[in-house]
C-alpha positions as CSV (number, residue, x, y, z in Angstrom):
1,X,-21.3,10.8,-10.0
2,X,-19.9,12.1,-13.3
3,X,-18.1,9.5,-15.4
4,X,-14.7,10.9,-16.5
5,X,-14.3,9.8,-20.4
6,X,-13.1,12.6,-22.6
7,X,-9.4,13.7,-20.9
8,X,-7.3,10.1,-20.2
9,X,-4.4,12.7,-19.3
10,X,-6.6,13.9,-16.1
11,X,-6.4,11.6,-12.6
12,X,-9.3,11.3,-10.8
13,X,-9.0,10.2,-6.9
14,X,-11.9,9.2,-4.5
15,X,-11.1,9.7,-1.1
16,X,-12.0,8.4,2.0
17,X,-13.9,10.0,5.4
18,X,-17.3,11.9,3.8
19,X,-18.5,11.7,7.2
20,X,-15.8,10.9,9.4
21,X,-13.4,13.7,8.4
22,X,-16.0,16.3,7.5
23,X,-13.9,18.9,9.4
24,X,-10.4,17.7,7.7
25,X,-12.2,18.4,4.2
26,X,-13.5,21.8,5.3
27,X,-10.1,23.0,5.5
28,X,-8.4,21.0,2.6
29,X,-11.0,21.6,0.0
30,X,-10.5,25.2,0.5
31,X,-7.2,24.7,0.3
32,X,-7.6,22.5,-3.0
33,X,-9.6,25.4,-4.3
34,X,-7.7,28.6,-3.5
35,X,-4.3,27.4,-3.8
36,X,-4.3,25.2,-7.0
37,X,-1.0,25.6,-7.5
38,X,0.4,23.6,-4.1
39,X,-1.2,20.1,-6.1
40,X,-0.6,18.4,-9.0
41,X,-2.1,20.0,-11.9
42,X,-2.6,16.4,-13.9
43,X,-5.4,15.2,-10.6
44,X,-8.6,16.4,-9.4
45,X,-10.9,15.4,-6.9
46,X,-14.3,13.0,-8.2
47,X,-15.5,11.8,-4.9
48,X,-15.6,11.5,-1.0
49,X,-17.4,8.3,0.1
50,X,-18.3,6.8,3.6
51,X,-20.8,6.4,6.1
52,X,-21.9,7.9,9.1
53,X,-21.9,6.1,12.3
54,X,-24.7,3.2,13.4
55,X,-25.5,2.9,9.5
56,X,-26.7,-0.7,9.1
57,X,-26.1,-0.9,5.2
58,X,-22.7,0.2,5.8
59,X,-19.9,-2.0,5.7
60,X,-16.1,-2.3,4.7
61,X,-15.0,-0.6,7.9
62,X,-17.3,-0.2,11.2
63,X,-18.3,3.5,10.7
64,X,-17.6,5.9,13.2
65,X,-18.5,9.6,11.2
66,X,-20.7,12.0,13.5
67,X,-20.9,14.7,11.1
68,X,-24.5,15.8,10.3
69,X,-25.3,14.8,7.2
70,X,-26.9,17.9,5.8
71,X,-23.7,19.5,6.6
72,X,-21.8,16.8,4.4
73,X,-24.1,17.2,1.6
74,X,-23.8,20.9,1.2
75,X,-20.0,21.1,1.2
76,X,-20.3,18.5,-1.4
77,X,-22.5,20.6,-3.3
78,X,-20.2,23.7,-2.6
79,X,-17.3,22.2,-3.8
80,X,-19.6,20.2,-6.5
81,X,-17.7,16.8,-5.6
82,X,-19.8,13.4,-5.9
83,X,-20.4,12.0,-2.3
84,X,-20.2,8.3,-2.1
85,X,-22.5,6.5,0.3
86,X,-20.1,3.4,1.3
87,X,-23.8,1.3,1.7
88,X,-21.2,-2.0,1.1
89,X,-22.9,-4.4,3.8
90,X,-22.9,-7.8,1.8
91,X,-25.3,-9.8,4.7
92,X,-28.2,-7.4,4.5
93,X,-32.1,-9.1,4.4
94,X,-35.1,-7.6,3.2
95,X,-36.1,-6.3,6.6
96,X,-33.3,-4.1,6.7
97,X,-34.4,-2.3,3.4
98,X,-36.8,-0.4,5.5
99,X,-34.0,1.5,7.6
100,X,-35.2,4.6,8.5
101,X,-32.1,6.6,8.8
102,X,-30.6,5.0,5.5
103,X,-33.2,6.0,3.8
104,X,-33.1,9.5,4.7
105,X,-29.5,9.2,3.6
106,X,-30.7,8.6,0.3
107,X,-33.5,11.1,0.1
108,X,-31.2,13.7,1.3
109,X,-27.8,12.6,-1.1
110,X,-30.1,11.1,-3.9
111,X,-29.2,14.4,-6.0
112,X,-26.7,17.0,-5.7
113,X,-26.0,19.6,-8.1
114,X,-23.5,18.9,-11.3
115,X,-21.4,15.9,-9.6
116,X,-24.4,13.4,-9.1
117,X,-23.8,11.2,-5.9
118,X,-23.0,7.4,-5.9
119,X,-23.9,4.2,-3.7
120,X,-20.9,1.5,-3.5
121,X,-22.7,-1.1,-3.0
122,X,-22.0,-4.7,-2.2
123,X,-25.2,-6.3,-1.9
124,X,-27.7,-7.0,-5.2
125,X,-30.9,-6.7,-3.0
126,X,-29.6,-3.2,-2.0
127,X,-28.8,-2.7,-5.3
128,X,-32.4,-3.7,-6.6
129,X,-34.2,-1.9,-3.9
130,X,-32.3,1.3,-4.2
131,X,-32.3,1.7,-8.1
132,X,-35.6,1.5,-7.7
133,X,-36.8,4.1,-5.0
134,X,-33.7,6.6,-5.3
135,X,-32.9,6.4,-9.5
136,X,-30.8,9.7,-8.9
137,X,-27.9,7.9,-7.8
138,X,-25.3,5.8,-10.0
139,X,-23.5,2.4,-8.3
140,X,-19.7,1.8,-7.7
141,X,-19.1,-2.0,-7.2
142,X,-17.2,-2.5,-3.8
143,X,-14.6,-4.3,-3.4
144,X,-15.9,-6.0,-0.5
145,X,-16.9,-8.9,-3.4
146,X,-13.5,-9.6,-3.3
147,X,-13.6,-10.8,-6.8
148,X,-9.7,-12.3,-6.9
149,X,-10.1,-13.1,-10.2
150,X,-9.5,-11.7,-13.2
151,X,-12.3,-13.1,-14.7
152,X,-14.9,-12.1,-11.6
153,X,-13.8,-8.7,-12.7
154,X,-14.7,-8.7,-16.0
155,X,-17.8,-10.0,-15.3
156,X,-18.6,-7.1,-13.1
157,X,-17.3,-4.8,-15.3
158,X,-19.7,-6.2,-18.2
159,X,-22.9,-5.0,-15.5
160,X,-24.3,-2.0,-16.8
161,X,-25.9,-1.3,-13.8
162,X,-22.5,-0.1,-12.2
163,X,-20.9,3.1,-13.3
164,X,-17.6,2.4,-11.9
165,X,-16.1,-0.9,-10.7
166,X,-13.4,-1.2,-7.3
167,X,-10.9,-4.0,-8.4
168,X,-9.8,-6.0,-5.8
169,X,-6.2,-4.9,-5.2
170,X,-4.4,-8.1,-5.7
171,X,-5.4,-7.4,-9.2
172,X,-3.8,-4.0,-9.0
173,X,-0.5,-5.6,-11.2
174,X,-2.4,-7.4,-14.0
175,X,-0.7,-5.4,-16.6
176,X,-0.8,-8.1,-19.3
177,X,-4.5,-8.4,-18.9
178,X,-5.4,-4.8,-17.5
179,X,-3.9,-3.7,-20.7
180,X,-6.2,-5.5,-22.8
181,X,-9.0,-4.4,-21.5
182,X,-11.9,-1.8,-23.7
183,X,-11.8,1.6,-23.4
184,X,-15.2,1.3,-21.7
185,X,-13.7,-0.6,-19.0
186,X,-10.9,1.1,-18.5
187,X,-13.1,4.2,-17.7
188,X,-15.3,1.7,-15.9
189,X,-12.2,0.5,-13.4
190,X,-11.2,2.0,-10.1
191,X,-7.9,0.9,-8.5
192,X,-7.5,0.7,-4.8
193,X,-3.8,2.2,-4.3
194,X,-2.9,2.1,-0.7
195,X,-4.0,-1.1,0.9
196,X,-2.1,-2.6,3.5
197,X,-3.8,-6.0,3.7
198,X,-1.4,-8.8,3.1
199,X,-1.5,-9.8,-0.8
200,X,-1.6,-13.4,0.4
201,X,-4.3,-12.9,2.9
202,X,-7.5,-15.5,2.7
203,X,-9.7,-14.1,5.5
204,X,-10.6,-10.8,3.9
205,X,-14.0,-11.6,3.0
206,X,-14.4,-12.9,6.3
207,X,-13.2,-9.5,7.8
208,X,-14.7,-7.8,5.8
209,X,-18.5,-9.9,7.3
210,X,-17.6,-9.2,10.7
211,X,-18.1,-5.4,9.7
212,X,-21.2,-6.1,8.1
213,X,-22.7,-8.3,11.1
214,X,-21.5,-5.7,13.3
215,X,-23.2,-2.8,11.2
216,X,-26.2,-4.5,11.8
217,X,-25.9,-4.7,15.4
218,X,-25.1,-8.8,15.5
219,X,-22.8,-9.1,19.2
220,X,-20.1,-11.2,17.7
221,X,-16.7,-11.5,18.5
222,X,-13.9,-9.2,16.2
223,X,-12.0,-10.9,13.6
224,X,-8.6,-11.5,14.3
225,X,-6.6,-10.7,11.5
226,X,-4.4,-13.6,10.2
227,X,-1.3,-11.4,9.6
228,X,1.8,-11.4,12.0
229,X,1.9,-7.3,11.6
230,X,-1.8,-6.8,12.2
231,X,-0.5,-5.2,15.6
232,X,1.3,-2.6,14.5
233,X,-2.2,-1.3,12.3
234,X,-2.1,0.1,9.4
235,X,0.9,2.0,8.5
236,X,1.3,3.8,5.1
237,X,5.0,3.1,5.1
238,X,3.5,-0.4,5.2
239,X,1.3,0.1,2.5
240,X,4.1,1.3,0.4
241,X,5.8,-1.5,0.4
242,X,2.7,-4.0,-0.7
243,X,3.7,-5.1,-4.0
244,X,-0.1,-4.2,-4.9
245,X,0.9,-0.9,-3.9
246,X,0.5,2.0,-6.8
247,X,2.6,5.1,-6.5
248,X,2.3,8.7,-8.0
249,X,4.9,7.1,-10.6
250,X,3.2,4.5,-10.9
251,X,-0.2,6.3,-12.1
252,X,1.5,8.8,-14.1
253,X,4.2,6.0,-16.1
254,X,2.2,3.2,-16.3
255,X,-1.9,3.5,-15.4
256,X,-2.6,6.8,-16.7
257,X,-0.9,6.0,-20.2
258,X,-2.9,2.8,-20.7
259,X,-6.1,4.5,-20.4
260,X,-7.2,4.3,-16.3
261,X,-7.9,7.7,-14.8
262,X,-9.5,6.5,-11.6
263,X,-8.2,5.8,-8.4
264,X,-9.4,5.3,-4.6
265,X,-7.7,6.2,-1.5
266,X,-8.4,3.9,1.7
267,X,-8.5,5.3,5.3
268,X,-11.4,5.9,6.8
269,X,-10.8,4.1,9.8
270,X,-7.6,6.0,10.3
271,X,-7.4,9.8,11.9
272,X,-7.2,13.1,10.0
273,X,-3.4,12.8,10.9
274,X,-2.5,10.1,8.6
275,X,-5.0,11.2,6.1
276,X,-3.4,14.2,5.5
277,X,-0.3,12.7,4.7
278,X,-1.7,10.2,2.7
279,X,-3.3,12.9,0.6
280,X,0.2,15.1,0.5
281,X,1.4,12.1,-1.1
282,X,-0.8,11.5,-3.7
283,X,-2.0,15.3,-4.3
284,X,0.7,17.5,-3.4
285,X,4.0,19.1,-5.3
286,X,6.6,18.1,-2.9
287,X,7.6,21.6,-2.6
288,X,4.4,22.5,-1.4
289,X,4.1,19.9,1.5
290,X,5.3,22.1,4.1
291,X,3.0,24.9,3.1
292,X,0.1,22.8,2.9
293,X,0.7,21.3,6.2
294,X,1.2,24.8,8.1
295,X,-2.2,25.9,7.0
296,X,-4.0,22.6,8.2
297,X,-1.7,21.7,11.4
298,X,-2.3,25.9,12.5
299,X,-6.0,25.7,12.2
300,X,-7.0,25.5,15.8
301,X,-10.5,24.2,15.1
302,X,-9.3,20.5,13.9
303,X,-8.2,17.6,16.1
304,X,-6.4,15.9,14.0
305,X,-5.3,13.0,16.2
C-alpha cells in the first residue's frame, strides 16, 4: 500500500467491499476513471479492503464476498489501487496459521503492481506469522483493538511495524490532542468517518469477538447489540448524526488542514445500494450525483439490492 506523504492537500479514502462488491467497483472505478470530472478533484481512491466469505482470519464483520479472488486482484492491478485483506480476527491460535485458503490469499495479493497490498490486522500472532512468510505486504492496525484511548493510540502509532493505523472512532473529535500529534503520525492515522455504533457503546469489542468466533466456525449465539436503535440497522442518516461523525466539511475545514489525508469508509455488511450513496456523498460533486447514479442504477448487470 503506498504511504501518501508529499501532497497534505490530497484526500485519500479506503473503501469497503473488495470482495463483496466486486461487481459495484467494476462499474464505479470505470466511472472514477473516465469521468474525473463528476468527483472531487481534492480525493482519490488508496484502497478497497475486505474478505471473502468462510475466511477464518477475517473478522470485524462476518464476511459474505463470493467474488473470485483472482478476479479482485486483477481489477486492483488495473486500476493500480491497494487491496486490503480485512485478516482482523483478534481470537486466532497457532493452528489456524496454517489455513489453506488464507494463505492462498496471501500468495496471490502478496504483490500487486505500483499500489502494494495491505493486511489490517488485529491479531500479533498473525502479524508475526505473516511478516514473515508474505514480506510483500505492509500492515494497517484495525480498529477492532478498540484502543478508546488516546494514549492506546499513540502507542500503536509509535509501532513501526504498521504503515497506517485505524483510530477508534470515539477518538475521531480529539482536536486538542489530534492536533499535536507528528507529522509522521498524522500520515500514520486513518479515521473511520461513517460509524453508526453508539459513541457510548461498551460491548464493541465483545461484537466485534462474536465475528471472530464465528469466522472460525465456533456455533455461538449472535450478539445482541446493546443499543435501543440496533433494529432499525445501520442507517447513514444515522451515522450522520453520530457526534463521531466526519463530513466532507469536516475533512476539507478541519482534518485535511491539520495534516490527515486518510480516511476509511465502513459498509461492507451493507448492499451496493447504500454503498453507492455513501460514496456519492463523500466522492461526488453534487451536481454530478444524478449522472453518476444513471450510469450505475442503468447497468443491467448489477443487483444492487
Amino acid at each position: 500500500m503506498t504511504e501518501h506523504k508529499a501532497d497534505h492537500q490530497k484526500v485519500y479514502y479506503h473503501l469497503p467491499g473488495l470482495f463483496e462488491f466486486y461487481e459495484f467497483y467494476k462499474l464505479f472505478l470505470k466511472l472514477f476513471r473516465e469521468h474525473r470530472e463528476y468527483f472531487y478533484e481534492w480525493c482519490d481512491i488508496a484502497s478497497i479492503y475486505g474478505a471473502p466469505a468462510d475466511c477464518i482470519w477475517g473478522g470485524g464483520r462476518v464476511g459474505f464476498g463470493d467474488a473470485d479472488p483472482e478476479d479482485v486482484e486483477a481489477l486492483m492491478k488495473e486500476y493500480d489501487i491497494s487491496a486490503g485483506l480485512c485478516f482482523s480476527n483478534s481470537l486466532l491460535k497457532e493452528q489456524h496459521l496454517s489455513d489453506r485458503k488464507c494463505n492462498r490469499l496471501c500468495s496471490l495479493f502478496e504483490k500487486n503492481g505500483n499500489a502494494g497490498n495491505a493486511v489490517i490486522i488485529s491479531s500479533d500472532l498473525l502479524l508475526e506469522y505473516i511478516g514473515k512468510n508474505y514480506p510483500g505486504f505492509c500492515f494497517v492496525s484495525s480498529t477492532t483493538k478498540v484502543l478508546t484511548e488516546f494514549e492506546e493510540l499513540e502507542k500503536e502509532l509509535n509501532r513501526p511495524e504498521f504503515r497506517y493505523v485505524v483510530a477508534d472512532f470515539r477518538l475521531n473529535k480529539e482536536f486538542e490532542k489530534l492536533e499535536k500529534l507528528s507529522d509522521d503520525h498524522k500520515a500514520k492515522l486513518e479515521f473511520l468517518c461513517n460509524e453508526c455504533c453508539r459513541t457510548g457503546c461498551y460491548e464493541r469489542k465483545k461484537c466485534y469477538e462474536n465475528v471472530s468466533r464465528k469466522s472460525l466456525g465456533e456455533d455461538c449465539e449472535d450478539h445482541v447489540c446493546v443499543s435501543p436503535d440496533a433494529s432499525a440497522g445501520y442507517r447513514f442518516s444515522a451515522a450522520m448524526e453520530n457526534p463521531a461523525f466526519i463530513s466532507t466539511e469536516d475533512i476539507l475545514n478541519i482534518y485535511r488542514p491539520m495534516g490527515f489525508s486518510n480516511f476509511k469508509i465502513e459498509g461492507r455488511s451493507l448492499g451496493s445500494a447504500m454503498i453507492l450513496e455513501i460514496l456519492l456523498y463523500y466522492m461526488t460533486k453534487p451536481e454530478c450525483r444524478l449522472k453518476v447514479r444513471e450510469e450505475i442504477y442503468l447497468d443491467s448487470s448489477l443487483d444492487l439490492f
